[in-house]
DSSP file (Angstrom, degrees, kcal/mol; ACC not computed):
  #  RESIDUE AA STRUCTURE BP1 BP2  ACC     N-H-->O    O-->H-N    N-H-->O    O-->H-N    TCO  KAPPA ALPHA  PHI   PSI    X-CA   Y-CA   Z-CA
    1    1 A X              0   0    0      0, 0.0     2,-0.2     0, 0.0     0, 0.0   0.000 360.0 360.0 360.0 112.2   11.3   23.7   14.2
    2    2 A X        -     0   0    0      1,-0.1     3,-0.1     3,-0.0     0, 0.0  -0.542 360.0-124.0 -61.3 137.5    8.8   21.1   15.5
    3    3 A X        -     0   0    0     -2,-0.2     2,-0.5     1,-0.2    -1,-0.1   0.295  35.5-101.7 -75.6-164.6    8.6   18.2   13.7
    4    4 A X        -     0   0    0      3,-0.0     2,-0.3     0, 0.0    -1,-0.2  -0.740  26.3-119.3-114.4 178.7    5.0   17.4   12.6
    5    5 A X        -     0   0    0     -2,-0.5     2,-0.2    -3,-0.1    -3,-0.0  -0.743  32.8-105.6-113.3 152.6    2.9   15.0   14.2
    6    6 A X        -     0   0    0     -2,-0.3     2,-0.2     1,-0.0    87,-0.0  -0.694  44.1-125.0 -85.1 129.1    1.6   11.6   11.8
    7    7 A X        -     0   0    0     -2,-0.2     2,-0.7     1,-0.1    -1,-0.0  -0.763  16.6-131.5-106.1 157.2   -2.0   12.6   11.2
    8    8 A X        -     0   0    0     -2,-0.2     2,-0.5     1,-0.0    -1,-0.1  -0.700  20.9-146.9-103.5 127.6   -4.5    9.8   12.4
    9    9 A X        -     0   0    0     -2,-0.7     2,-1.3     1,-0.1    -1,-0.0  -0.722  10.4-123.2-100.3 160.0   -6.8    9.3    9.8
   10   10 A X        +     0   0    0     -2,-0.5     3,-0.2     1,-0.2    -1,-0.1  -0.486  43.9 152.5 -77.1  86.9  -10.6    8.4   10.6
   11   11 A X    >   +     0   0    0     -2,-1.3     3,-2.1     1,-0.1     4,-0.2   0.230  32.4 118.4 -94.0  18.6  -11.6    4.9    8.8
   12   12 A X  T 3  S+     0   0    0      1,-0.3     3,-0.2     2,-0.1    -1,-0.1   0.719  86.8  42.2 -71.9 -12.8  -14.3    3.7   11.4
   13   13 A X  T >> S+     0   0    0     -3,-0.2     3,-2.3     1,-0.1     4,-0.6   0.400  73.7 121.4-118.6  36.0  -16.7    3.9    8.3
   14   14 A X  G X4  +     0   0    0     -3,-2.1     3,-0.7     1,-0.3    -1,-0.1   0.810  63.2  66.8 -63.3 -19.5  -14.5    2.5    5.8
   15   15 A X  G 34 S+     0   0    0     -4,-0.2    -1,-0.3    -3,-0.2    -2,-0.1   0.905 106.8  44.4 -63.1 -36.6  -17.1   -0.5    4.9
   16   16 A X  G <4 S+     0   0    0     -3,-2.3    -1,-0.2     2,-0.0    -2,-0.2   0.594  84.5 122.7-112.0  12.8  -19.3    2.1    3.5
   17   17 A X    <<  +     0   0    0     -3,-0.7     2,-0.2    -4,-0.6     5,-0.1   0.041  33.2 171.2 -49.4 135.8  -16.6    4.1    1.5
   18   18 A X    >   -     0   0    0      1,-0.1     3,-1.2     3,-0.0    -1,-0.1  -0.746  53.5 -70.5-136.6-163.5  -17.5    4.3   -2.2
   19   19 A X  T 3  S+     0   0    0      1,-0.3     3,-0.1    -2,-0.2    -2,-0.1   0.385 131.4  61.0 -93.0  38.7  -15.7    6.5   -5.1
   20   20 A X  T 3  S+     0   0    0      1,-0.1     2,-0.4     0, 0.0    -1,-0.3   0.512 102.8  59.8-101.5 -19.2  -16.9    9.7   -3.7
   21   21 A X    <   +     0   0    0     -3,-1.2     2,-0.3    -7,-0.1    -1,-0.1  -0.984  57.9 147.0-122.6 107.2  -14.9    9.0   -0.1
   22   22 A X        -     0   0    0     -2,-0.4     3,-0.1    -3,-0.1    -3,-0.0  -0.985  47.0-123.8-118.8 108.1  -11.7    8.7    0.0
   23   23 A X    >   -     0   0    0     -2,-0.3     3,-0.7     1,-0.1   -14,-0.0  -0.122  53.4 -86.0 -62.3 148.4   -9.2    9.6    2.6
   24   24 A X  T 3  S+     0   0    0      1,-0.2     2,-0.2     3,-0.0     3,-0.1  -0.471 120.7  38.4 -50.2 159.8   -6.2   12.1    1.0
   25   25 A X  T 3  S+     0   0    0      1,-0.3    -1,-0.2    -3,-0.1    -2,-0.0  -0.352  90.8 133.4 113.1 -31.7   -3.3    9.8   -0.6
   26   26 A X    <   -     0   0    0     -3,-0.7     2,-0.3    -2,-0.2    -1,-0.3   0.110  35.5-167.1 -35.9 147.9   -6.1    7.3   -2.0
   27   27 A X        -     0   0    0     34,-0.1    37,-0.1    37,-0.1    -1,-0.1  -0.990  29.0 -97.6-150.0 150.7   -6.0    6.1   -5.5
   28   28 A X        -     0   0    0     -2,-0.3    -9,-0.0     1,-0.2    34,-0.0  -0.310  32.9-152.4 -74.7 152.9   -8.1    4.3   -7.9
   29   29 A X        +     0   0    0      2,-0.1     2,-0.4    -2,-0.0    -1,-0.2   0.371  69.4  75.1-101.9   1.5   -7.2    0.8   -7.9
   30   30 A X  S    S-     0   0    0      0, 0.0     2,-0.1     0, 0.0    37,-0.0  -0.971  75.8-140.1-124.4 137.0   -8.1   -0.5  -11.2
   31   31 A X        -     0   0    0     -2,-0.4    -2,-0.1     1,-0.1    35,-0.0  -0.357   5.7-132.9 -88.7 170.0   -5.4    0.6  -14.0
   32   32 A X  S    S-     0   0    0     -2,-0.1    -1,-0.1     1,-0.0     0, 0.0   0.982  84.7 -35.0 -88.6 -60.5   -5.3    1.8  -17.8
   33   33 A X  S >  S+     0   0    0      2,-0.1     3,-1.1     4,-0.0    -2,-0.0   0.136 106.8 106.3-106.1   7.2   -3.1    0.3  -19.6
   34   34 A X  G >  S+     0   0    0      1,-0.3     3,-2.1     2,-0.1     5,-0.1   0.758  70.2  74.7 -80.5 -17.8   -0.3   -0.1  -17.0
   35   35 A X  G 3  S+     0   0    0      1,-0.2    -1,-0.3     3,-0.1    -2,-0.1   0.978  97.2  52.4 -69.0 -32.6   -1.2   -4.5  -16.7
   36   36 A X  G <  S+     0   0    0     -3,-1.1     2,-0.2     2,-0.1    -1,-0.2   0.447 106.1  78.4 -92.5   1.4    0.6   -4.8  -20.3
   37   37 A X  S <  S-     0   0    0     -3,-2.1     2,-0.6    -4,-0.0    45,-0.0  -0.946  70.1-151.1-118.5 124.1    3.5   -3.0  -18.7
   38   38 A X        +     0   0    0     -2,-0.2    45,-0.2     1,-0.1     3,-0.2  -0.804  31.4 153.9-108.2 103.5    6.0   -4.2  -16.5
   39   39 A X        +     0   0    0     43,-2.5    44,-0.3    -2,-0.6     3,-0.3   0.336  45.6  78.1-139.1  24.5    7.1   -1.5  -14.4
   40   40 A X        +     0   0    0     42,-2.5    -1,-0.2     1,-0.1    43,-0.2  -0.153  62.8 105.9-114.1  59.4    8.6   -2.6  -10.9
   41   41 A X  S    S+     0   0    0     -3,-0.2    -1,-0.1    41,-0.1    -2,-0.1   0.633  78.2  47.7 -99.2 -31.7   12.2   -3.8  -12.2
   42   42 A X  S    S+     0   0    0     -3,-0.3     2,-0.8     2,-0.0    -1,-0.1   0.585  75.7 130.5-106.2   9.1   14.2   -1.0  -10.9
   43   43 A X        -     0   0    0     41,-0.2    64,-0.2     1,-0.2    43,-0.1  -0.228  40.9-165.0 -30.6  90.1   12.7   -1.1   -7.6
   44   44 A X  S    S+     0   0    0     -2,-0.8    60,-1.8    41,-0.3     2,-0.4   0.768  75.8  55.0 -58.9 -34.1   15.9   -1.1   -4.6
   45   45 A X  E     -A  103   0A   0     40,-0.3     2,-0.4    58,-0.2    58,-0.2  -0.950  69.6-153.1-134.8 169.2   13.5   -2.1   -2.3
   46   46 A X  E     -A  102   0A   0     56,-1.6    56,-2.0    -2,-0.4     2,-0.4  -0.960  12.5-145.9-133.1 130.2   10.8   -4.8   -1.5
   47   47 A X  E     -A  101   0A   0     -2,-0.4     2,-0.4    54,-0.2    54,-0.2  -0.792  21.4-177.1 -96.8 127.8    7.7   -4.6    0.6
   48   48 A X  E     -A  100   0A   0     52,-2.8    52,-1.6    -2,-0.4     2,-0.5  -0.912  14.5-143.1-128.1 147.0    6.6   -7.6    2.5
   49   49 A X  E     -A   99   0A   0     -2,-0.4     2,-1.2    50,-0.2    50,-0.2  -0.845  12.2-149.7-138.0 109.7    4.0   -8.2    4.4
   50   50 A X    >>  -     0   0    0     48,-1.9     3,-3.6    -2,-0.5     4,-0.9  -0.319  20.4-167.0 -89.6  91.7    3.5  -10.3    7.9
   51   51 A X  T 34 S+     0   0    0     -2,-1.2    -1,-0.2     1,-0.3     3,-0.1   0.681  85.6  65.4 -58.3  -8.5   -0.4  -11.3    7.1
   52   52 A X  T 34 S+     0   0    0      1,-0.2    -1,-0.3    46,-0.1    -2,-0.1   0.795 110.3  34.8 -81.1 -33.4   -0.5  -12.4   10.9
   53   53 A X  T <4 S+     0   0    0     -3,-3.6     2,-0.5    45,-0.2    -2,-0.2   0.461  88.6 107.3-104.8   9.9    0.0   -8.6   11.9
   54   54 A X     <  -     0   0    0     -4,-0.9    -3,-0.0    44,-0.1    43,-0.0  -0.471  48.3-174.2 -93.4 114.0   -2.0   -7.3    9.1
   55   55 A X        -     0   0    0     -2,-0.5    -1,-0.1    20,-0.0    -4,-0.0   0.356  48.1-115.5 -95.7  23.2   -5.5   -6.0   11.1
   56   56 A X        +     0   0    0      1,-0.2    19,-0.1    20,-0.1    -2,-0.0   0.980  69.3 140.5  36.2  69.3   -7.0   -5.2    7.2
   57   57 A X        -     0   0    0    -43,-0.0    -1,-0.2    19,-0.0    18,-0.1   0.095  54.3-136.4-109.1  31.5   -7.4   -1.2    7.4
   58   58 A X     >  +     0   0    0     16,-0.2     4,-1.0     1,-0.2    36,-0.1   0.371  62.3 128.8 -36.5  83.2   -6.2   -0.7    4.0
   59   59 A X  H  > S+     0   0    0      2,-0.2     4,-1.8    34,-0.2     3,-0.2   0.735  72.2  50.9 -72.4 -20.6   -4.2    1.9    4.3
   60   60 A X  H  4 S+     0   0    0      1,-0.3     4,-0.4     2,-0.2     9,-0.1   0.894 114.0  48.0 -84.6 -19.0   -1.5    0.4    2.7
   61   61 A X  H >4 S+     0   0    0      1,-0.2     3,-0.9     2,-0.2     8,-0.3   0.875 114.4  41.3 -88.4 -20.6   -3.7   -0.4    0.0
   62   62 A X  H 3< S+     0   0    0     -4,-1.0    -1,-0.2     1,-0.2    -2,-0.2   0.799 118.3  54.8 -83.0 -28.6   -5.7    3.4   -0.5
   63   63 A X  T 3< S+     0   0    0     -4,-1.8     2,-0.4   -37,-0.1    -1,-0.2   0.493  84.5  88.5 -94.4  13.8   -2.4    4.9   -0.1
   64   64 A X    <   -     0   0    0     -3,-0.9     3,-0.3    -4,-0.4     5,-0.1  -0.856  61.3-148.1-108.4 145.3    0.3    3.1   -2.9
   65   65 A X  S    S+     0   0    0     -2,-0.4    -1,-0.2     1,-0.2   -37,-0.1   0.627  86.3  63.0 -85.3  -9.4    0.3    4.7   -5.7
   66   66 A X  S    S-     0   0    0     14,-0.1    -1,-0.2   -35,-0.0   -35,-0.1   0.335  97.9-121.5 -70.4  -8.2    1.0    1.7   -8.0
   67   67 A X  S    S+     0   0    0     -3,-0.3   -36,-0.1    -6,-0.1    -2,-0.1   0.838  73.4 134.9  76.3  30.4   -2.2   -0.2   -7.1
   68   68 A X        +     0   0    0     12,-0.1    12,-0.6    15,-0.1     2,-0.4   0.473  24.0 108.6-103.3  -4.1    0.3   -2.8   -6.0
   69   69 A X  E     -B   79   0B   0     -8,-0.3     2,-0.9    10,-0.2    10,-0.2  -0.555  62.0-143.7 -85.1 129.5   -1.4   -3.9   -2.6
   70   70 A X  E     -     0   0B   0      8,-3.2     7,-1.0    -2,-0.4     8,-0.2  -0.708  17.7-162.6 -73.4  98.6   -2.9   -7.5   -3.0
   71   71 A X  E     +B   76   0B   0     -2,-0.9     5,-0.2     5,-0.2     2,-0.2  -0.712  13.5 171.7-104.6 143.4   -6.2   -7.7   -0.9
   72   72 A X  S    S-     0   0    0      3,-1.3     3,-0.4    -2,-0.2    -2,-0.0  -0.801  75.9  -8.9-142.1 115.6   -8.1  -11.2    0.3
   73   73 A X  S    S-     0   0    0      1,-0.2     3,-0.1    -2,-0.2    -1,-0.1   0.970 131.8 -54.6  79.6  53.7  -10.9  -11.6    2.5
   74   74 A X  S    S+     0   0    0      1,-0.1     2,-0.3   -17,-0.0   -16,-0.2   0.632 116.2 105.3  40.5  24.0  -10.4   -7.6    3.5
   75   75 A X  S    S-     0   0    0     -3,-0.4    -3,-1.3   -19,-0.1     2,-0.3  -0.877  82.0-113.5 -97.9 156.6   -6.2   -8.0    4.5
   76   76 A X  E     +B   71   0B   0     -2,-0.3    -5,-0.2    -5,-0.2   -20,-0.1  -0.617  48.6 163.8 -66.1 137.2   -3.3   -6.9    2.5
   77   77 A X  E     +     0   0B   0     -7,-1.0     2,-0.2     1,-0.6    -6,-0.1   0.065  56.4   9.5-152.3  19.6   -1.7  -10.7    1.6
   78   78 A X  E     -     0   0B   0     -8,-0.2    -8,-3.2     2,-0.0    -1,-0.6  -0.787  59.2-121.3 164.5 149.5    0.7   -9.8   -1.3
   79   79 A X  E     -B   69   0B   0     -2,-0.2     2,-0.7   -10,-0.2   -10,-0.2  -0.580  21.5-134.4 -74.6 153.9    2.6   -7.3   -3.6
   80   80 A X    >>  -     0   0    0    -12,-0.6     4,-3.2    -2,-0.2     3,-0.6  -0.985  27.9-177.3 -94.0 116.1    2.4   -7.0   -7.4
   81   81 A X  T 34 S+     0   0    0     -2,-0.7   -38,-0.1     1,-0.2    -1,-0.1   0.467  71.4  71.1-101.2  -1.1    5.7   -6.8   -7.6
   82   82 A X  T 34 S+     0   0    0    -43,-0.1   -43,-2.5   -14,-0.1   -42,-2.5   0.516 114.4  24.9 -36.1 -38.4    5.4   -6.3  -11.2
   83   83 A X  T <4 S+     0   0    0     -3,-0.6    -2,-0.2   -44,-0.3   -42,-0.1   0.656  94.9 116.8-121.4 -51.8    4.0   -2.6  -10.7
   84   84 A X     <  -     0   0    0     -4,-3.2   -41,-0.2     1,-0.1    -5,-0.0  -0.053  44.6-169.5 -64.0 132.7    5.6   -2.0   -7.2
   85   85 A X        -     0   0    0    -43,-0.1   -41,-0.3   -44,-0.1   -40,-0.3   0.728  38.4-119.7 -98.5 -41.1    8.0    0.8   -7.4
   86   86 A X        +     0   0    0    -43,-0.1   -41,-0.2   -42,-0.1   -42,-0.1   0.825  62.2 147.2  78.0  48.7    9.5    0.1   -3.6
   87   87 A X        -     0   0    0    -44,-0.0   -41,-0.1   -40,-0.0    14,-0.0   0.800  54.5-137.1 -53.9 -42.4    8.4    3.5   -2.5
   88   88 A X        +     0   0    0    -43,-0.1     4,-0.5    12,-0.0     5,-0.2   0.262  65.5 126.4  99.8  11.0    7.7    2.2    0.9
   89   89 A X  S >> S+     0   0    0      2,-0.2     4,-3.3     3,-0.1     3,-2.2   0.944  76.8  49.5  20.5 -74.7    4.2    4.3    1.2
   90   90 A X  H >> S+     0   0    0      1,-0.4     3,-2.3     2,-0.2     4,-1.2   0.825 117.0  37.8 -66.0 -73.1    2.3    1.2    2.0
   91   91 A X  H 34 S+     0   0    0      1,-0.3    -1,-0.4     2,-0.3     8,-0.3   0.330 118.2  54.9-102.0 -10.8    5.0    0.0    5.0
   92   92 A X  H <4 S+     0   0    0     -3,-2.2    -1,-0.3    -4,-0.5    -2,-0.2   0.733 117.4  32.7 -85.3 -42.7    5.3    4.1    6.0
   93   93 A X  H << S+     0   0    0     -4,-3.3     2,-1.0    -3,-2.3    -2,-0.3   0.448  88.0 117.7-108.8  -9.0    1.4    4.5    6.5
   94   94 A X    ><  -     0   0    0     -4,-1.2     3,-1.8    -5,-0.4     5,-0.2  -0.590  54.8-157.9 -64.9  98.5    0.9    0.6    7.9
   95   95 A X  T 3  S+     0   0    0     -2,-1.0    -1,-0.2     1,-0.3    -4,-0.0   0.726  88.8  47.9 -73.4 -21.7   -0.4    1.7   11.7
   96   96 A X  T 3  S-     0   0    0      1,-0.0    -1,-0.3     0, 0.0    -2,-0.1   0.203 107.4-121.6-123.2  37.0    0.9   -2.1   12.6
   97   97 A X    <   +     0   0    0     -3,-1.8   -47,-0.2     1,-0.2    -2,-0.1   0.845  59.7 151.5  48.1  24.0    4.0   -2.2   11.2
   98   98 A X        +     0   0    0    -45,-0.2   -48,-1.9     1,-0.2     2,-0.5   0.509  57.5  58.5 -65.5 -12.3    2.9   -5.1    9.2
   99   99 A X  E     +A   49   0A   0     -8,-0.3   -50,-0.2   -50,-0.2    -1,-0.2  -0.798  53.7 177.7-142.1 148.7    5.3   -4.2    6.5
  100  100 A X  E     -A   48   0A   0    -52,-1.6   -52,-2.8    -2,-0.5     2,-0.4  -0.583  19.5-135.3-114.6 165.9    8.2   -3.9    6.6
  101  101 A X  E     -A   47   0A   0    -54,-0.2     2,-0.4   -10,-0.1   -54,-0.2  -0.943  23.8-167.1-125.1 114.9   10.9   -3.0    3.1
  102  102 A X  E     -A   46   0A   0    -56,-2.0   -56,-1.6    -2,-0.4     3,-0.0  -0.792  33.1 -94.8-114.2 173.7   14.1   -4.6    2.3
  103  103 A X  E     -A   45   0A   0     -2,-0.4     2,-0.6   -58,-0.2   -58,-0.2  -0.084  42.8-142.4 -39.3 128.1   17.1   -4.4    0.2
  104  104 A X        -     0   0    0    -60,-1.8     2,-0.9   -61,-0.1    -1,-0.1  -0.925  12.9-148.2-118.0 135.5   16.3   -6.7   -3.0
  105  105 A X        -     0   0    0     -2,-0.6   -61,-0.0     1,-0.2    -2,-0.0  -0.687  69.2 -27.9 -92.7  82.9   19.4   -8.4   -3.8
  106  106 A X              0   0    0     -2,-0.9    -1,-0.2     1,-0.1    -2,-0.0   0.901 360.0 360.0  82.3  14.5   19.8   -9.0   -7.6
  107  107 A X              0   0    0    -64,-0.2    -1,-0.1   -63,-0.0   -64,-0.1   0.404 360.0 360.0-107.5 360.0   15.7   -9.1   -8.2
């Protein structure tokens, strides 16, 4: 069996995406009740993110499903590591390997 190939998805109009366009994996970004909830504790791993490498294409941010990816000035610059699960999505689907996930020790 051949493996499958990483499909490349087309953001060249991502400035004029609105909440009818969306790429698959996308999620809406504003929660329901989940801020009063504290729900990244059992997380095993932790996503971190090199803002130098970061070329702001948010994928990592349309694609986590916790809503966890911090955006400023159009980059990824931080987790909510409060909500972040440590699925490793956002660091899977990062096209410059701008984040990378490690072992949390005791957090």
């Amino acid at each position: 069996m051949t493996p499958m190939k990483r499909p490349k998805w087309d953001i060249t109009d991502i400035d004029t995406w609105g909440p009818g366009k969306h790429e698959l994996g996308a999620t809406i970004p504003t929660s329901g009740n989940s801020d009063e909830f504290v729900t990244g504790g059992w997380r095993s791993q932790t996503p971190h993110i090199d803002i130098d490498k970061c070329t702001g294409c948010m994928l990592c941010y349309f694609f986590c499903p916790d809503a966890s990816i911090v955006i400023e000035n159009g980059k990824a610059v931080d987790v909510d590591l409060k909500h972040c699960k440590g699925c490793g999505i956002c660091a899977k689907e990062c096209p410059s390997d701008a984040i990378t996930m490690t072992t949390d020790q005791g957090a």
